[in-house]
Residue, then its C-alpha position, 0 to 999 in steps of 0.5 A: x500500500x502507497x500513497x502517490x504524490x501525483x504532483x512529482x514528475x517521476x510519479x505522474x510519468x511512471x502513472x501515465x505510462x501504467x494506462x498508456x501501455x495498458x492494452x499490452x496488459x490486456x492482451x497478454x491477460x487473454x492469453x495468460x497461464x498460470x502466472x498471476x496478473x497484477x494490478x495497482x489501483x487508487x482506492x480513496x475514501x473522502x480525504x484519504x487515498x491509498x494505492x493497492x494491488x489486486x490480483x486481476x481476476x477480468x480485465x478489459x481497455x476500460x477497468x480491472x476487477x480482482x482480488x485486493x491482496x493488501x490490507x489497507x492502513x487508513x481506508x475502512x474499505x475494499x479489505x484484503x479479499x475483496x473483488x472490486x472492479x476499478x476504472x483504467x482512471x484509477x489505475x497507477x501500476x500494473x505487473x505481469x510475468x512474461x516467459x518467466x520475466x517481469x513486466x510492467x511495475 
C-alpha cells in the first residue's frame, strides 16, 4: 500500500505510462497461464487515498476487477479479499510475468 504524490514528475510519468501501455496488459491477460496478473489501483475514501494491488481476476481497455491482496492502513474499505472492479482512471501500476520475466511495475 502507497500513497502517490501525483504532483512529482517521476510519479505522474511512471502513472501515465501504467494506462498508456495498458492494452499490452490486456492482451497478454487473454492469453495468460498460470502466472498471476497484477494490478495497482487508487482506492480513496473522502480525504484519504491509498494505492493497492489486486490480483486481476477480468480485465478489459476500460477497468480491472480482482482480488485486493493488501490490507489497507487508513481506508475502512475494499479489505484484503475483496473483488472490486476499478476504472483504467484509477489505475497507477500494473505487473505481469512474461516467459518467466517481469513486466510492467
Amino acid at each position: 500500500v502507497v500513497n502517490l504524490d501525483y504532483s512529482d514528475k517521476k510519479t505522474a510519468e511512471a502513472v501515465e505510462e501504467a494506462r498508456r501501455r495498458w492494452p499490452e496488459f490486456v492482451e497478454a491477460f487473454a492469453r495468460r497461464g498460470e502466472e498471476p496478473f497484477l494490478a495497482k489501483v487508487r482506492f480513496s475514501h473522502g480525504e484519504i487515498a491509498e494505492h493497492m494491488w489486486m490480483e486481476v481476476s477480468d480485465c478489459d481497455l476500460e477497468s480491472v476487477t480482482g482480488e485486493v491482496v493488501n490490507r489497507p492502513f487508513k481506508l475502512p474499505k475494499p479489505r484484503e479479499g475483496d473483488v472490486v472492479t476499478a476504472p483504467l482512471s484509477d489505475l497507477s501500476d500494473w505487473l505481469m510475468i512474461v516467459d518467466g520475466e517481469p513486466v510492467g511495475g
